[in-house]
KEVEX-986720 format. One record per residue: residue in one letter; x, y, z of N, C-alpha, C in turn. Coordinates in pm, 1 decimal. Layout:
BEGIN
 type     n_xx     n_yy     n_zz    ca_xx    ca_yy    ca_zz     c_xx     c_yy     c_zz
    A        X        Y        Z        X        Y        Z        X        Y        Z
...
REM end
This chain:
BEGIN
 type     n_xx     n_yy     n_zz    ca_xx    ca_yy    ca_zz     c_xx     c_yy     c_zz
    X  10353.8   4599.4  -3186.7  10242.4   4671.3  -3243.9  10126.7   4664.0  -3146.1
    X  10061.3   4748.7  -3131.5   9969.4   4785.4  -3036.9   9847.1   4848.3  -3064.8
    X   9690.5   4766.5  -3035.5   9575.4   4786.4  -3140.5   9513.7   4784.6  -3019.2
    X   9367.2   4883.5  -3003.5   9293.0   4882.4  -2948.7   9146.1   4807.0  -3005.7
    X   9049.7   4755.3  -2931.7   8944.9   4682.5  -3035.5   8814.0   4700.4  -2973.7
    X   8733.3   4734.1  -2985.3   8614.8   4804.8  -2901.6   8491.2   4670.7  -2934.7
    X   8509.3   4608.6  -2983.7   8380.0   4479.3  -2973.8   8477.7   4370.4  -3039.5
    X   8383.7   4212.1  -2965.0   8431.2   4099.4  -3027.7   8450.6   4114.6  -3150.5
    X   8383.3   4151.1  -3232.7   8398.8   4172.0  -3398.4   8538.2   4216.0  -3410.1
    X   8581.6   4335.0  -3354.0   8715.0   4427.6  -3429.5   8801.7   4302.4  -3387.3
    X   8827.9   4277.8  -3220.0   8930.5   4184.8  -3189.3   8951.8   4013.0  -3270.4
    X   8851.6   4018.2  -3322.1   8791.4   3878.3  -3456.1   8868.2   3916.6  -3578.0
    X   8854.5   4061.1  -3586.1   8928.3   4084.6  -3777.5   9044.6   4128.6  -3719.6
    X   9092.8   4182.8  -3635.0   9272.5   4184.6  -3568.3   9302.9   4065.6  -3574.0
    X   9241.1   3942.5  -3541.0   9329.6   3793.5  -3568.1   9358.7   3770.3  -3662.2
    X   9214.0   3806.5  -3780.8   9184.1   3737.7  -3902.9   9295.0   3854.3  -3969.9
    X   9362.2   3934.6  -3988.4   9425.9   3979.4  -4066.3   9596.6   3960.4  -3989.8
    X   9621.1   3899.7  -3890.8   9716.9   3870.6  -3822.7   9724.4   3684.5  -3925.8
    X   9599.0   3609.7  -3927.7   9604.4   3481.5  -4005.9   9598.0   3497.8  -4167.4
    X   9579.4   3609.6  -4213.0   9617.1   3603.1  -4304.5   9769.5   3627.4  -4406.1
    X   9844.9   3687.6  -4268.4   9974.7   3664.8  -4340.5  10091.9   3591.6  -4259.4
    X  10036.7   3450.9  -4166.8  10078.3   3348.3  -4107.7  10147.5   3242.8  -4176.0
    X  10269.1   3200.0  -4170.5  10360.0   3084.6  -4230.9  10350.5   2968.9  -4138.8
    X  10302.0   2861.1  -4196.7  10334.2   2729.5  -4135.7  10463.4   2718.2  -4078.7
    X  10436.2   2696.3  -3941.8  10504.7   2672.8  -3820.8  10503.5   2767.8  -3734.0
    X  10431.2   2863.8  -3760.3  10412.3   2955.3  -3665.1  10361.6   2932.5  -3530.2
    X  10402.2   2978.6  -3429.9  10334.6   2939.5  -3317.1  10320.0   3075.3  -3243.3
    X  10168.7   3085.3  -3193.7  10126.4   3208.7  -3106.9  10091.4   3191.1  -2980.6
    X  10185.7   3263.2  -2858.7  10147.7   3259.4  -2734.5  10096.6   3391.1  -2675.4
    X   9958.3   3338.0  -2662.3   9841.5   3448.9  -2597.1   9901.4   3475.2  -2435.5
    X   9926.8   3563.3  -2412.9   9849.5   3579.2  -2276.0   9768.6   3702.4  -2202.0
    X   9661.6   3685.3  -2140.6   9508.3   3779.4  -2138.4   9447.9   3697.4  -2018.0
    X   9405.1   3753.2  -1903.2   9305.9   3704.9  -1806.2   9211.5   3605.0  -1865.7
    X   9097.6   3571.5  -1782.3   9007.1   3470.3  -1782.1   8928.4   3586.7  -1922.2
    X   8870.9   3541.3  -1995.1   8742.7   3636.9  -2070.6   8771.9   3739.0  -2098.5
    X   8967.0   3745.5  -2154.5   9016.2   3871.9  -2188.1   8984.4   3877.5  -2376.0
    X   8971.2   3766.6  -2421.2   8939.1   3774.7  -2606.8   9043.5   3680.3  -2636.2
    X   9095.4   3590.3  -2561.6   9183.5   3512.3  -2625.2   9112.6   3400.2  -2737.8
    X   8961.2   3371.8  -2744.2   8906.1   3237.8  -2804.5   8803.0   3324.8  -2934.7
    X   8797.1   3520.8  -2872.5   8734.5   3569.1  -3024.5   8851.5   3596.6  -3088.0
    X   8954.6   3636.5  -3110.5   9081.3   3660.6  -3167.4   9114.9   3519.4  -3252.2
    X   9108.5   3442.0  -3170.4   9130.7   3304.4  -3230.6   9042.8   3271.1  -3356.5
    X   8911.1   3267.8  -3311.3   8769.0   3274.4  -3409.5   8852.6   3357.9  -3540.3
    X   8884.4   3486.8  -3533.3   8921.5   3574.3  -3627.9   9054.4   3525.8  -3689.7
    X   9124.5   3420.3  -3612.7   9311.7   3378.0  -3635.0   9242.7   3293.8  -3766.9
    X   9124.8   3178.6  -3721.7   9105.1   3083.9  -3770.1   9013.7   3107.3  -3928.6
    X   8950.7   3225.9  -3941.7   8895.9   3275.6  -4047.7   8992.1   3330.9  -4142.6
    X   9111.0   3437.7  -4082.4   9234.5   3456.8  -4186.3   9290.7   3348.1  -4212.6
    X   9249.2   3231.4  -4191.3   9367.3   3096.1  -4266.9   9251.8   3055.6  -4331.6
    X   9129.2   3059.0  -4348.8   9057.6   3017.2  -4406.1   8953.4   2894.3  -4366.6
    X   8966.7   2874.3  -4242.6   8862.3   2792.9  -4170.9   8737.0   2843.1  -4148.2
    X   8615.9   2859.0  -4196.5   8522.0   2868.1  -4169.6   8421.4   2823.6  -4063.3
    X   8438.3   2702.4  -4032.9   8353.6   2637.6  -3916.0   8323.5   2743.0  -3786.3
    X   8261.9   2693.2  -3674.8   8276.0   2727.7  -3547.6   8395.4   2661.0  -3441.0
    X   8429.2   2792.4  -3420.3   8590.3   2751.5  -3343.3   8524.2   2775.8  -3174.0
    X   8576.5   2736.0  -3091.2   8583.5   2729.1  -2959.1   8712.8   2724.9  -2846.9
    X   8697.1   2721.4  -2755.3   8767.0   2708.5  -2635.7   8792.3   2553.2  -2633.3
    X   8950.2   2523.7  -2639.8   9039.3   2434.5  -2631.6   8976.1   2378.3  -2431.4
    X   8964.8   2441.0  -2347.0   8902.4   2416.2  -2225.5   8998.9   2263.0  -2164.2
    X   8866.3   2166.5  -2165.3   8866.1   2062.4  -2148.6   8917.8   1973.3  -2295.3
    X   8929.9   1985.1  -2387.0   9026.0   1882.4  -2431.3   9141.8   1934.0  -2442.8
    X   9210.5   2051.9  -2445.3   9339.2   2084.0  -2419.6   9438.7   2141.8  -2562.7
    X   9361.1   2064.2  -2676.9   9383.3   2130.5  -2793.4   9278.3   2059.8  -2917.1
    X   9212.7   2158.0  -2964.6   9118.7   2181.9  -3081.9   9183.3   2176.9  -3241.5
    X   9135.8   2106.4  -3324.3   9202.7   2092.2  -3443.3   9148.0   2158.9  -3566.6
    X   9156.6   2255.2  -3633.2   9030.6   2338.9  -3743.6   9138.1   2248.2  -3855.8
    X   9122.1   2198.4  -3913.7   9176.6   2194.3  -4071.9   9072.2   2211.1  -4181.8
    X   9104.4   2233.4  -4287.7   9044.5   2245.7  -4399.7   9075.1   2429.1  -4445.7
    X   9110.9   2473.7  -4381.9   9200.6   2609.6  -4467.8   9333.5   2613.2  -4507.3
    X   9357.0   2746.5  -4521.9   9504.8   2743.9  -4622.7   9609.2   2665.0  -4509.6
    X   9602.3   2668.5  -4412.2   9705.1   2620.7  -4305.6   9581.9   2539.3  -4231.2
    X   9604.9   2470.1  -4117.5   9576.3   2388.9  -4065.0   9603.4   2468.7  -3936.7
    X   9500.3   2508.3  -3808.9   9532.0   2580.2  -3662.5   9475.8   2449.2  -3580.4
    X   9595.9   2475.6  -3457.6   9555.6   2382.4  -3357.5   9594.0   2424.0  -3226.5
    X   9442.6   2457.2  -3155.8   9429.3   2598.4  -3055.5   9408.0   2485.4  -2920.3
    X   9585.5   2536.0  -2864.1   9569.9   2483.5  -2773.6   9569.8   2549.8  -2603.3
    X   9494.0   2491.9  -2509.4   9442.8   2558.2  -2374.2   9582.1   2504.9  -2270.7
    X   9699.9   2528.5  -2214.5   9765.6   2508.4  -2132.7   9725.0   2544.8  -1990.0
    X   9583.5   2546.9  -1951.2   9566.6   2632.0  -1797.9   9565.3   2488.4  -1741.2
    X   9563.4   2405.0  -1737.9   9591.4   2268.2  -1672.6   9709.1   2246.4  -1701.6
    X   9769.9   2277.0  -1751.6   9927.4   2197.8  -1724.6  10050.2   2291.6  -1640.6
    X  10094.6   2196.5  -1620.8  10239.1   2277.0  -1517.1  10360.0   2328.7  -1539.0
    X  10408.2   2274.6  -1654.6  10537.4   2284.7  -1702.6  10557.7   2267.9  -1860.0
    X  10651.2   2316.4  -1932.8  10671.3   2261.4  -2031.2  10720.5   2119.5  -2074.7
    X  10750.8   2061.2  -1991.0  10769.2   1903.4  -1970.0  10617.3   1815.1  -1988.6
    X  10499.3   1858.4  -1951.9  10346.0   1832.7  -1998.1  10335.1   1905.2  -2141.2
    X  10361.9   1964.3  -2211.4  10352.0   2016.9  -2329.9  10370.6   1901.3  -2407.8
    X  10506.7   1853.3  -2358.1  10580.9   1755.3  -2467.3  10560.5   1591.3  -2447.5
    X  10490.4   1613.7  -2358.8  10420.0   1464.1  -2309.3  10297.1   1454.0  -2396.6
    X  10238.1   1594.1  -2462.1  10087.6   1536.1  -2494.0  10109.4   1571.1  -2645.1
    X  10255.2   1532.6  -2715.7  10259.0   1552.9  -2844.0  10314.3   1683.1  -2937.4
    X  10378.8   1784.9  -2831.4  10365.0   1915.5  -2928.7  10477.8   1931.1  -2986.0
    X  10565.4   1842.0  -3008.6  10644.2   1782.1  -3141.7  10585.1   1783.0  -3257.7
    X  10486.5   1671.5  -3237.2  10409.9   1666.0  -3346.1  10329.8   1748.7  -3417.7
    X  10291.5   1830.6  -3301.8  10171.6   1938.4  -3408.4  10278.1   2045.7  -3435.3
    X  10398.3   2077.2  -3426.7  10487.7   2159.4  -3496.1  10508.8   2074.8  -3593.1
    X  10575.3   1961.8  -3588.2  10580.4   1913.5  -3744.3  10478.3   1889.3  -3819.3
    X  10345.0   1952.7  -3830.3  10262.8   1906.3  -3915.9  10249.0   2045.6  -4000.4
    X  10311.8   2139.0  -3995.3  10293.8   2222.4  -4094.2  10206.7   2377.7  -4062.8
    X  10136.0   2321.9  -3914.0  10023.7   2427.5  -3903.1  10122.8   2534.9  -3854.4
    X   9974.6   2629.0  -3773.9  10012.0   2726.8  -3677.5   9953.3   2702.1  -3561.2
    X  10016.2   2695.4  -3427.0   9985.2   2638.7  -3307.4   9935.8   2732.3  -3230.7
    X   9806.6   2822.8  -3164.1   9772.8   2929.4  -3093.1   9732.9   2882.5  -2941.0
    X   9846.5   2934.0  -2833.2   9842.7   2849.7  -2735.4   9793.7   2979.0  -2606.9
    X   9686.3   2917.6  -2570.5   9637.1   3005.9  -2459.4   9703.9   2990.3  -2313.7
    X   9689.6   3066.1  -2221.5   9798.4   3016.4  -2119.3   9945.8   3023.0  -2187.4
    X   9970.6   3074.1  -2216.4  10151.3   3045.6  -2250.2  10255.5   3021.7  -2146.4
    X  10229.7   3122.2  -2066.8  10276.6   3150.8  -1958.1  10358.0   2981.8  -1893.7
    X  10267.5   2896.8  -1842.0  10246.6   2788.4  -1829.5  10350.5   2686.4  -1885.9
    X  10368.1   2739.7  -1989.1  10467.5   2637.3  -2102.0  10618.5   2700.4  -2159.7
    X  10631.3   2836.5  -2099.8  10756.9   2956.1  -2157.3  10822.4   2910.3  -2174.3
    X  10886.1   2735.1  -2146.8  11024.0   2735.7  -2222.9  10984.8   2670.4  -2330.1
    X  10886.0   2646.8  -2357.4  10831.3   2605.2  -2527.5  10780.9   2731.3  -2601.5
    X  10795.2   2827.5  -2558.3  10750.9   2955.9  -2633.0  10844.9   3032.2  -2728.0
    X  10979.5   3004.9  -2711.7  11083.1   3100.7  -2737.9  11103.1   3169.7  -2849.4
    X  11047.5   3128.3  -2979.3  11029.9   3196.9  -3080.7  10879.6   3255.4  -3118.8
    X  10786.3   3217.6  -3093.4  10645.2   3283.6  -3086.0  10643.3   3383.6  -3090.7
    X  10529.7   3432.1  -3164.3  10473.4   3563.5  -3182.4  10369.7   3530.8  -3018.2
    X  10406.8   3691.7  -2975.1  10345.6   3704.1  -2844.5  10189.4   3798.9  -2832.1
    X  10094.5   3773.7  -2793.0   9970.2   3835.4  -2878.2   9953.7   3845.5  -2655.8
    X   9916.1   3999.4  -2656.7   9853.1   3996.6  -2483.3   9737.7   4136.2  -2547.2
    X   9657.2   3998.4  -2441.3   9498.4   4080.3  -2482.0   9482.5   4135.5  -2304.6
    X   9461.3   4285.8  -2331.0   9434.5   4327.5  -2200.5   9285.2   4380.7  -2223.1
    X   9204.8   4371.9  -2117.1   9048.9   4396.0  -2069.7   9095.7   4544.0  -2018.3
    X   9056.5   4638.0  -2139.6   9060.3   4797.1  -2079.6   8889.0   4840.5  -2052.9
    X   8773.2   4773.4  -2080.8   8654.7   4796.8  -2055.6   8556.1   4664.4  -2075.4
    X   8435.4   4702.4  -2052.8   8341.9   4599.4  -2122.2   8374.9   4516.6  -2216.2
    X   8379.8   4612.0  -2348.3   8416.8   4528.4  -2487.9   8537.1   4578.5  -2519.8
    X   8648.1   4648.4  -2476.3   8753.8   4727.1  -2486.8   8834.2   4682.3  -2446.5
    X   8933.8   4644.6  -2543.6   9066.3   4547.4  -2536.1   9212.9   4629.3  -2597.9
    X   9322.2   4595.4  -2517.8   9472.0   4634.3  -2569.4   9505.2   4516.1  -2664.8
    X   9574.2   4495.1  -2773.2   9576.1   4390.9  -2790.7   9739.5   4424.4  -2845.2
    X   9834.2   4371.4  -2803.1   9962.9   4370.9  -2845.6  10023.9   4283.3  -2881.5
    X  10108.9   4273.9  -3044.7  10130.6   4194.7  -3094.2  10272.9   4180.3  -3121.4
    X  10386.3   4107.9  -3073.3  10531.5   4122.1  -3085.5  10573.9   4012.1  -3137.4
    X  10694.2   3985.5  -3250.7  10802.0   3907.9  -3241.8  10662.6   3878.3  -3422.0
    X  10828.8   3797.1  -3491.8  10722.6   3726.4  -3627.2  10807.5   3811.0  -3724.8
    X  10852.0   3751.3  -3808.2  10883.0   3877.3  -3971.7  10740.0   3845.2  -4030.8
    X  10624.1   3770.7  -3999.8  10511.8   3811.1  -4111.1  10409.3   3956.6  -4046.0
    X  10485.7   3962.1  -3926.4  10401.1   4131.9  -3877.3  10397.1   4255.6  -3989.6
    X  10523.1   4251.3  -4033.4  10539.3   4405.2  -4130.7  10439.3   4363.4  -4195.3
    X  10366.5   4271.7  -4245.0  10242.3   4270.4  -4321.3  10120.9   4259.3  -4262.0
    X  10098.9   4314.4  -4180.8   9963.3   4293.9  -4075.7   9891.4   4437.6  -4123.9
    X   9784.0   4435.6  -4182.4   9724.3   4557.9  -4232.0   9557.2   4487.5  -4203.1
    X   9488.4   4618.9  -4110.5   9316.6   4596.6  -4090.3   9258.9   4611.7  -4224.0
REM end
């Protein structure tokens, strides 16, 4: 499926209605350039599950924890790591078995931990003008703006 989004806002409610029909254990691998919308999409992932707070860039700690909505997201940054062999060194056993949905920036980075993921690529077609393509998941047939 393939959505165009003309400001942070639209690419915010494309997540948020992508998190609202998300099943625990889901895992989403972004991939989008530097400042392509991978962390407003997220903002919007983390509002369709029902997290309210302020969400951010995983960056420097490597993965961010929102709980207190219907699911539990834990948005993690792979641009420092090398392999999927560092994935599984820093726990991501565990945050699959905890029930959430895992939104992993950099995917690329980690592909042989990706293999069932819903694949989300945010392309920079302008200023605020984004491709945003969304593949793989049986909770897609329910993705409605």
């Amino acid at each position: 499926m393939e959505y165009i989004t003309n400001s942070p806002e639209e690419t915010e409610a494309l997540g948020a209605a992508l998190g609202r029909v998300l099943t625990p254990g889901t895992v989403i691998a972004y991939r989008g350039d530097l400042g392509a919308g991978k962390t407003a999409f997220t903002r919007g992932l983390a509002r369709g599950l029902g997290y309210s707070d302020m969400v951010t860039s995983p960056t420097y700690t490597i993965v961010n924890e929102y709980l207190g909505g219907r699911l539990p997201l834990f948005h993690f940054d792979m641009y420092r790591l090398r392999s999927a062999e560092d994935l599984w060194d820093i726990g991501w056993e565990d945050y699959l078995d905890r029930g959430g949905v895992c939104a992993v920036e950099w995917s690329e980075n980690v592909a042989e931990a990706m293999e069932d993921a819903i694949s989300v690529t945010i392309e920079k077609l302008g200023e605020n003008t984004r491709r945003i393509t969304i593949e793989g998941g049986e909770s897609l047939a329910d993705l409605s703006l």
